[in-house]
MIMIVEX-185510 format. One line per 10 residues: number of its first residue (from 0); their letters; for each residue x, y, z of C-alpha. Coordinates in steps of 0.05 Angstrom, whole numbers, plus 5000, padded with zeros to 4 digits. Layout:
BEGIN
NUM = a = X,Y,Z; ...
// end
This chain:
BEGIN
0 = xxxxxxxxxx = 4293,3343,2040; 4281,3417,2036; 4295,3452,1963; 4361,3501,1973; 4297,3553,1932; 4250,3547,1992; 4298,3553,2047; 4337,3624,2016; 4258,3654,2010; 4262,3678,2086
10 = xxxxxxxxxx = 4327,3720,2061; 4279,3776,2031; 4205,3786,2019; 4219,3829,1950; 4239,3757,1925; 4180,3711,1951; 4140,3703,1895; 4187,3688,1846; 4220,3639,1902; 4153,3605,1910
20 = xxxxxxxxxx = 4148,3596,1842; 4203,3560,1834; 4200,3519,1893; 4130,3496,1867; 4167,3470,1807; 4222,3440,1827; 4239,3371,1841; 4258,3336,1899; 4324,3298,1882; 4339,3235,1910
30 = xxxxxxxxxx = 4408,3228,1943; 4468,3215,1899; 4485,3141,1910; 4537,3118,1950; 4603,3098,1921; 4613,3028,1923; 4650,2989,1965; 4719,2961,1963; 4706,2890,1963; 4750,2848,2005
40 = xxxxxxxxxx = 4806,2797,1969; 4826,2736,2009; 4883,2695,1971; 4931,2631,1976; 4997,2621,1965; 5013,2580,1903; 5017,2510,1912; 5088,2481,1911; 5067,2433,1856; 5054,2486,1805
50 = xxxxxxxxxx = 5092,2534,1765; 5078,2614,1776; 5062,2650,1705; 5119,2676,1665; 5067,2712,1622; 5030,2762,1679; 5034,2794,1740; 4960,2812,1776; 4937,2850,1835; 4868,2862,1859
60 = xxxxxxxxxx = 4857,2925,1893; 4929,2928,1907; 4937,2850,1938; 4988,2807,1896; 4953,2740,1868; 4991,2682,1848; 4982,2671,1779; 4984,2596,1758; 5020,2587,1700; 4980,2525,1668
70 = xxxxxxxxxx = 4992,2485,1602; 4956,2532,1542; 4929,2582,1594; 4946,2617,1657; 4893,2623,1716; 4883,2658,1786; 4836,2642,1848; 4808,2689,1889; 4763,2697,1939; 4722,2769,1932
80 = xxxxxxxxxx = 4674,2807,1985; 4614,2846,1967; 4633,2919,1926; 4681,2933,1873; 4751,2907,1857; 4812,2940,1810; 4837,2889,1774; 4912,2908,1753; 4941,2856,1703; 5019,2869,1680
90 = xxxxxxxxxx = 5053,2842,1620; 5123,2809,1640; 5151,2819,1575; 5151,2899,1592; 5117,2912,1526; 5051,2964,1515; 4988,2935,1525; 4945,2953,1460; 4887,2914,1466; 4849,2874,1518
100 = xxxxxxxxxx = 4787,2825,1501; 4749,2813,1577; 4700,2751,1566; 4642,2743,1583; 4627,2806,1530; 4560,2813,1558; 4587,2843,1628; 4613,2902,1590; 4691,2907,1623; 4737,2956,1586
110 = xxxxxxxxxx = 4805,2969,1609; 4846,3020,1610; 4923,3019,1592; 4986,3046,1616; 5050,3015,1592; 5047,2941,1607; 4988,2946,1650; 4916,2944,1633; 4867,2958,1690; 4792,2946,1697
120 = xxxxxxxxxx = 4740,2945,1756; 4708,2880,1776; 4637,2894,1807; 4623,2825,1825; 4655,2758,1842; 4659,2725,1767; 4692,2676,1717; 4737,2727,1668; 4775,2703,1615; 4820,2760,1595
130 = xxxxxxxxxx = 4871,2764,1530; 4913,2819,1523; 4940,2831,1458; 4974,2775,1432; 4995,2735,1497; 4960,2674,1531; 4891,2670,1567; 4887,2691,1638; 4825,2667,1670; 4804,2697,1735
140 = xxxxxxxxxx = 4771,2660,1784; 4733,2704,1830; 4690,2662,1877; 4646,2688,1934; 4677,2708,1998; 4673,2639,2045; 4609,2643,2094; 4617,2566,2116; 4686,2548,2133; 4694,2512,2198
150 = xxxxxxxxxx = 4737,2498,2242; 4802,2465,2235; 4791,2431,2306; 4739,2404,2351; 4677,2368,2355; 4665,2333,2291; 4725,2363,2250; 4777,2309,2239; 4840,2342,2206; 4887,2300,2163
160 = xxxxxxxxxx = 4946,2332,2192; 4927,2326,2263; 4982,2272,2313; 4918,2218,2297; 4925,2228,2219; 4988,2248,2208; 4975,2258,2128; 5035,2285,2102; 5022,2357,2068; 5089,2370,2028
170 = xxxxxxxxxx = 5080,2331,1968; 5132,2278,1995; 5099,2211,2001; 5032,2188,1979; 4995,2197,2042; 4922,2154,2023; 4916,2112,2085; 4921,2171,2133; 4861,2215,2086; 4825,2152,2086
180 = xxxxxxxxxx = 4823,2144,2151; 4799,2218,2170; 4738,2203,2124; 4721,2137,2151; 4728,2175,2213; 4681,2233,2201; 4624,2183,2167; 4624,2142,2237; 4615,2200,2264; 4566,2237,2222
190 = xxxxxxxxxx = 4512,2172,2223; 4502,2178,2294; 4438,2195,2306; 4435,2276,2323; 4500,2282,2276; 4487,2314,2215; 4553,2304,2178; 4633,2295,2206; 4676,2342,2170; 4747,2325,2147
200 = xxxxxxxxxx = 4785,2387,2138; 4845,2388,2106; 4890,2447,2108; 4941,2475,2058; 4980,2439,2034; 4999,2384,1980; 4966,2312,1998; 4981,2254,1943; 4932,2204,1942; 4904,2152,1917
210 = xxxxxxxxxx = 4840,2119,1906; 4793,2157,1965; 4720,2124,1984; 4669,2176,2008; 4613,2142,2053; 4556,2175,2076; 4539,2222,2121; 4609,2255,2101; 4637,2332,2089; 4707,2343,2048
220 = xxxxxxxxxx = 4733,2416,2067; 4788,2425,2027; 4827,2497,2047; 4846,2554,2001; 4921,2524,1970; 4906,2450,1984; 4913,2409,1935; 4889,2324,1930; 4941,2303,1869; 4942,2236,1843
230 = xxxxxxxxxx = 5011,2202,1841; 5030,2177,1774; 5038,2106,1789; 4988,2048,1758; 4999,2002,1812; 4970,2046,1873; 4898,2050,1835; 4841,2010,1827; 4816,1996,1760; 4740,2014,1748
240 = xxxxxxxxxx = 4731,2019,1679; 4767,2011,1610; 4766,2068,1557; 4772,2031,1488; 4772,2100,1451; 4829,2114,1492; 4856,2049,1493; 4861,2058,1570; 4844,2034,1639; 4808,2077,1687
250 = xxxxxxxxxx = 4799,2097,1753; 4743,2132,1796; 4794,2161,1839; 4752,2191,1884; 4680,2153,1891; 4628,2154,1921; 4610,2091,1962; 4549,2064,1923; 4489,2073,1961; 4510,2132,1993
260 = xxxxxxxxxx = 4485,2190,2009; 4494,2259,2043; 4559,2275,2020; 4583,2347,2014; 4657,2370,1982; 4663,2452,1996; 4726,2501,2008; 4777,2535,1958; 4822,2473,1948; 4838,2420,1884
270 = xxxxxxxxxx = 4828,2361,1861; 4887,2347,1816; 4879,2283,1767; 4960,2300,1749; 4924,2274,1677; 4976,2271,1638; 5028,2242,1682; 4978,2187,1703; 4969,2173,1619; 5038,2159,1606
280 = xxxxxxxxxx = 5043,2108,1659; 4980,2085,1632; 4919,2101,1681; 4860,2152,1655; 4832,2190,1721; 4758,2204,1728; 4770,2253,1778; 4709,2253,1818; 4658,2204,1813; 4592,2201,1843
290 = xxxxxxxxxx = 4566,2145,1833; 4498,2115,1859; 4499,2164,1912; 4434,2219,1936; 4438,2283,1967; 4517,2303,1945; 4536,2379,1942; 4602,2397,1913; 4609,2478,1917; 4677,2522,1914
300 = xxxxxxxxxx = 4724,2458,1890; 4775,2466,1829; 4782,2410,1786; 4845,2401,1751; 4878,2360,1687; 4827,2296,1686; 4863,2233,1641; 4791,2218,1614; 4717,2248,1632; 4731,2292,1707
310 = xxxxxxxxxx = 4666,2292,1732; 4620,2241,1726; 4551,2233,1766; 4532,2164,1750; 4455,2136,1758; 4446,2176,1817; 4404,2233,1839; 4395,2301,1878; 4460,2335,1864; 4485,2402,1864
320 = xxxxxxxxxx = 4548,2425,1832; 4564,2502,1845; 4625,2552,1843; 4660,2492,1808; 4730,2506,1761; 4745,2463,1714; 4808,2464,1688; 4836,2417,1639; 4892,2415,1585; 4880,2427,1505
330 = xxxxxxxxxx = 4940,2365,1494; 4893,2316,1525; 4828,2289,1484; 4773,2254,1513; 4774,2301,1574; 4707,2320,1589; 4692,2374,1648; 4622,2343,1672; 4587,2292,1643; 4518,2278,1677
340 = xxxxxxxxxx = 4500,2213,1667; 4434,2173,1679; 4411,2215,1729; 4363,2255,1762; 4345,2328,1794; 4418,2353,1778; 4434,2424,1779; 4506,2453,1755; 4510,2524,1773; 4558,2587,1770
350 = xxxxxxxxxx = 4622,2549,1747; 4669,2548,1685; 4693,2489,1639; 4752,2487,1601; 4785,2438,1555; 4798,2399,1492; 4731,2360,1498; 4655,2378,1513; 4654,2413,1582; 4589,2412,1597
360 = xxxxxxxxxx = 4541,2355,1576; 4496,2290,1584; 4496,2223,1572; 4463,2159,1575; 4496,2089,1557; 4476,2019,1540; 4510,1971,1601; 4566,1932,1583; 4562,1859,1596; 4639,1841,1588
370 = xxxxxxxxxx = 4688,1864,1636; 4741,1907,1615; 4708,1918,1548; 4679,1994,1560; 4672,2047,1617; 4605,2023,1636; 4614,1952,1661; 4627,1967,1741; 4564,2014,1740; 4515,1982,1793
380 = xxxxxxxxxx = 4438,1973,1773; 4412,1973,1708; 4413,2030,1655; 4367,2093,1672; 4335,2143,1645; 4363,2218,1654; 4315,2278,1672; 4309,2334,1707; 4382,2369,1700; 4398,2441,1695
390 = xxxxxxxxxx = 4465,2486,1677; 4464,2555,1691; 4509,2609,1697; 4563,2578,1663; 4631,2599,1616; 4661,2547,1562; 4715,2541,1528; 4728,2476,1490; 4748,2447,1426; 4689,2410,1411
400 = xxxxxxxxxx = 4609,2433,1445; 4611,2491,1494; 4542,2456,1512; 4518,2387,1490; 4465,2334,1506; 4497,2257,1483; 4539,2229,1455; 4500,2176,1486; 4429,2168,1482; 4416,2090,1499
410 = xxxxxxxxxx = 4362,2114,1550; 4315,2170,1547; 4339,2242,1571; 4290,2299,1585; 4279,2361,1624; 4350,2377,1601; 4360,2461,1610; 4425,2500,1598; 4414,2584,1606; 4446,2642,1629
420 = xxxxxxxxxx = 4502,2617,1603; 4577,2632,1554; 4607,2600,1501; 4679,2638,1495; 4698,2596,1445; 4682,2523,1418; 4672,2488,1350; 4610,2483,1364; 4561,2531,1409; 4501,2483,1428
430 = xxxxxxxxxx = 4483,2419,1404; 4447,2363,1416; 4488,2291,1393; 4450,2231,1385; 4502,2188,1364; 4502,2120,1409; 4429,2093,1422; 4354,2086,1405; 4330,2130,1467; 4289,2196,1465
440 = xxxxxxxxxx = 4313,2261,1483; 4261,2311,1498; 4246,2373,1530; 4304,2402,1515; 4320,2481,1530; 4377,2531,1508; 4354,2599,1536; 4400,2656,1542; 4457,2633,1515; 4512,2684,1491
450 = xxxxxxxxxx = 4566,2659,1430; 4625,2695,1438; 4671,2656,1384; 4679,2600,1347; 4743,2586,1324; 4762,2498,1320; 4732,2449,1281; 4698,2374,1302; 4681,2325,1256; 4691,2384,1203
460 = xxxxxxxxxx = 4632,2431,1227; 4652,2494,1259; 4577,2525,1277; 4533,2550,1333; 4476,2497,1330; 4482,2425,1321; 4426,2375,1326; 4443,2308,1296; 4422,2246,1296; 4465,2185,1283
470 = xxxxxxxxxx = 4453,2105,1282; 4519,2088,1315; 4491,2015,1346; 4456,2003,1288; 4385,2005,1330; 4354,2047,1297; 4371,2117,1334; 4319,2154,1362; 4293,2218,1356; 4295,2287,1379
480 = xxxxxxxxxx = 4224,2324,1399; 4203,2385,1441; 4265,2431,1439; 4269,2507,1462; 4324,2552,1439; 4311,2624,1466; 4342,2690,1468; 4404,2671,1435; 4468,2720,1418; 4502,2694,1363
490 = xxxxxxxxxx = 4564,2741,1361; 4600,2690,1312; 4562,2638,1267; 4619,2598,1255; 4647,2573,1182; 4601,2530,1169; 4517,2518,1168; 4483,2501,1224; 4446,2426,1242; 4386,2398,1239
500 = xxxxxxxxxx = 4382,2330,1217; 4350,2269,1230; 4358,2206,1197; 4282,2169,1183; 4213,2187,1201; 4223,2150,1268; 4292,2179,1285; 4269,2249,1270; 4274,2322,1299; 4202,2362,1316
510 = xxxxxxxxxx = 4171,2410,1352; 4229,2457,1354; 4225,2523,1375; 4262,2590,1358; 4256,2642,1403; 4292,2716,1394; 4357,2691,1362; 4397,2738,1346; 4454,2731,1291; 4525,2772,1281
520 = xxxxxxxxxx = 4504,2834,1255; 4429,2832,1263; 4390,2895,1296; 4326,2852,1293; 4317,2767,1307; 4318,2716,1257; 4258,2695,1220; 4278,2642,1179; 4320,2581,1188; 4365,2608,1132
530 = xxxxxxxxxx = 4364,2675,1172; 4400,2633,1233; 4450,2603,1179; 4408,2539,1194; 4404,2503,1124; 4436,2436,1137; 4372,2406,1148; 4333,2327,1148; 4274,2297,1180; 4253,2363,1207
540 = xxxxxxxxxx = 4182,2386,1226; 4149,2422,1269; 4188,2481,1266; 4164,2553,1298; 4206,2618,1296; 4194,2678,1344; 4169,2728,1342; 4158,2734,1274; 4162,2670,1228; 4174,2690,1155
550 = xxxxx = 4168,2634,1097; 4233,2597,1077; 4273,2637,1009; 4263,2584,0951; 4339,2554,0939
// end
């Protein structure tokens, strides 16, 4: 691009010098960057099952979304294009908007107010969860734009509503022999050789089900507005487990057939565990269970109200779990978003967890030899060893750990990693729990992790870090060795000190290491243990701070 100075120098030669001058000296400016795009919005309708929000109103750049108005928190699904997006959010009690906290903090959103509305601009698809003054949550859901949805007919698409089917889509009836039969349908089909998967598609809609087996070879495309409820009624499931904390039988209502593999759930749709319905007439639902099963992918799903632990992959390996919602009540204990459990090469990415217990964790458990006596008696195989499991780019919000390795810790679990990821709020931030088991967890990682608040209390510590060792079989525990925790925001350190306690010389916590953790207030990183409020401590060695390690003050 020619300077505007050396083009006018032609205009007179009295001016040429000075004009070369100054063309010598001035810059060449890039071009001013384009304004960004309007991203696109696709919505659905809200399901007929579910109540709209008396709380808000929302549009994003100018399209209505259905606000679901949930049990302690509202929430809205969106699909969202490349560019920018005006998010619009209105008060339906018609009074001022004063104050508006946008989570995650670390994206920066500020809105602006005019009577009952507060405005903001989106620049990406992302997990929000927005507060405006004193009213309930509103969490926005804002998943990619769809680059994979098939066809409803044709060749390998076998559609629950189609004349062979016939799966009723209203809500009406339960409808589990006709969804069963699509998927037995689509496996047949996908093991032929050449055939890399059949695809059951099922549209909008409200389908209740049962107990669903997913065989290999398998794909689950569940539409924006479909919804797979469970019917509250005992006698239509199987019964896979007992909860004795709960006092409770369980089902795997949907389950993976064990020795399965290729199996792949994707869409907009959910997977609705109707958990508290299905409690009071006395059934807990593990919503989705994969269990002994390879190769599974489970991307774009919502999973709603579990009656005990939602997800659970169970001694099984190569899974990926992105884009997931998990959405669970705060009346409801023992409610767990995703447990992984004695598995292997597991990855849990971009997704958010919320409920009353531990959203995102790990676990490994000692088999039960009894039936009926605990949850893992119908496990097939023997007990194994987790490893190899990573969650990233993730929100919580919980009562108990935004992010926790155990309870259980009867077999070894290592390679564990959790980054790039929000705790909104919890009791506790981060935490390893070695409460039920003599195995060893190692190799451990927290990197990146942002504390936003911490406002509940379990087993009377309200904190950011937790590492504890129990004896709870009376086996002697095990220990904790090898952990990273890295480039840590601690916004809010909680009420009480931090963890870090082992219980003997063999059940002990080493080789921990502190890397940029930064505490409320702070302009620099901690130091010290006591700097990170870290002074509940046992059986600890091994300890290294960075980037600067300071001696312990002298209580």
């Amino acid at each position: 691009m020619t300077s505007r100075l050396t083009r006018s120098v032609a205009k007179g030669a009295g001016w040429a010098a000075t004009l070369l001058v100054a063309a010598a000296s001035t810059q060449i400016l890039p071009a001013a960057p384009a304004m960004a795009a309007t991203a696109s919005i696709a919505v659905a309708p809200l399901a007929s099952v579910y109540k709209a929000s008396t709380t808000y109103t929302m549009t994003v750049n100018g399209i209505s979304v259905p606000i679901n108005g949930y049990q302690d928190y509202d929430y809205a699904e969106f699909a969202m294009g490349a560019g920018n997006a005006t998010v619009t959010i209105t008060k339906l009690n018609a009074t001022n908007v004063g104050a508006a906290y946008i989570s995650p903090l670390k994206y920066g959103y500020k809105a602006t107010f005019s009577g009952s509305r507060a405005t903001f601009t989106m620049t990406s698809a992302q997990y929000l969860i927005v507060k405006l003054d004193g009213q309930r949550r509103l969490i926005l859901a804002a998943d990619p734009t769809e680059t994979d949805k098939p066809a409803k007919t044709g060749t390998g698409i076998f559609n629950v509503t189609s004349s062979t089917y016939a799966a009723d889509s209203t809500g009406a009836r339960v409808t589990t022999p006709a969804v069963q039969k699509a998927l037995d349908a689509a496996s047949a089909y996908g093991s032929v050789a050449g055939h890399t998967r059949g695809i059951v598609y099922i549209p909008r809609g409200v389908y209740l089900v049962a107990n669903l087996d997913l065989n290999s070879n398998t794909a689950v495309y569940l539409e924006d507005g479909a919804v797979l409820r469970a019917p509250a009624t005992k006698s239509l499931y199987t019964k896979d487990a007992y909860k004795g904390s709960q006092s409770r039988d369980l089902t795997w209502w949907i389950q993976t057939a064990f020795g399965s593999t290729n199996i792949k759930l994707y869409g907009r749709g959910t997977l609705d565990g109707n958990g508290q319905a299905n409690a009071t007439a006395g059934i807990g639902t593990n919503i989705l269970a994969p269990i002994a099963t390879s190769n599974f992918t489970l991307d774009g799903l919502t999973i709603r109200e579990s009656g005990s632990w939602a997800v659970i992959p169970t001694r099984s390996n190569d899974l990926s779990f992105s884009n997931m919602k998990l959405f669970n009540r705060f009346d409801m204990g023992e409610n767990d978003g995703i447990d992984v459990i004695e598995s292997q090469n597991v990855t849990v990415t971009r997704g958010i967890g919320i409920g009353l217990d531990d959203p995102y964790s790990t676990k490994t458990w000692p088999k039960a030899t009894t039936a009926g006596t605990d949850i893992t008696y119908g496990w097939p195989g023997e007990a194994e060893a987790l490893s190899n499991v990573t969650f990233d780019n993730l929100v919580s919000w919980t009562y108990c750990y935004g992010f926790k390795v155990g309870q259980g810790m009867a077999e070894d679990q290592s390679g564990v990693t959790f980054k790039n990821s929000v705790v909104f709020d919890a009791a506790i931030g981060l935490g390893i729990h070695h409460k039920w088991g003599a195995g060893t967890a190692s190799g451990i990682t927290f990197s990146n992790m942002d504390i936003e608040n911490l406002s509940y209390s379990n087993d009377s510590r309200r904190t950011w870090l937790v590492f504890l060792v129990y004896d709870g079989y009376n086996d002697g525990a095990g220990p904790i060795t090898g952990v990273n925790v890295s480039n840590i925001n601690v916004r809010n350190k909680g009420t009480t000190p931090a963890v870090m306690r082992g219980i003997s010389d063999t059940a002990a916590i080493s080789n921990v290491t502190f890397n940029s953790v930064k505490m409320p207030g702070a302009s620099t990183y901690a130091t010290t243990m006591a700097g990170m409020n870290l002074t509940d401590r046992a059986f600890v060695s091994g300890v290294t701070i960075l980037p600067v390690q300071d001696p312990e003050p002298v209580s």
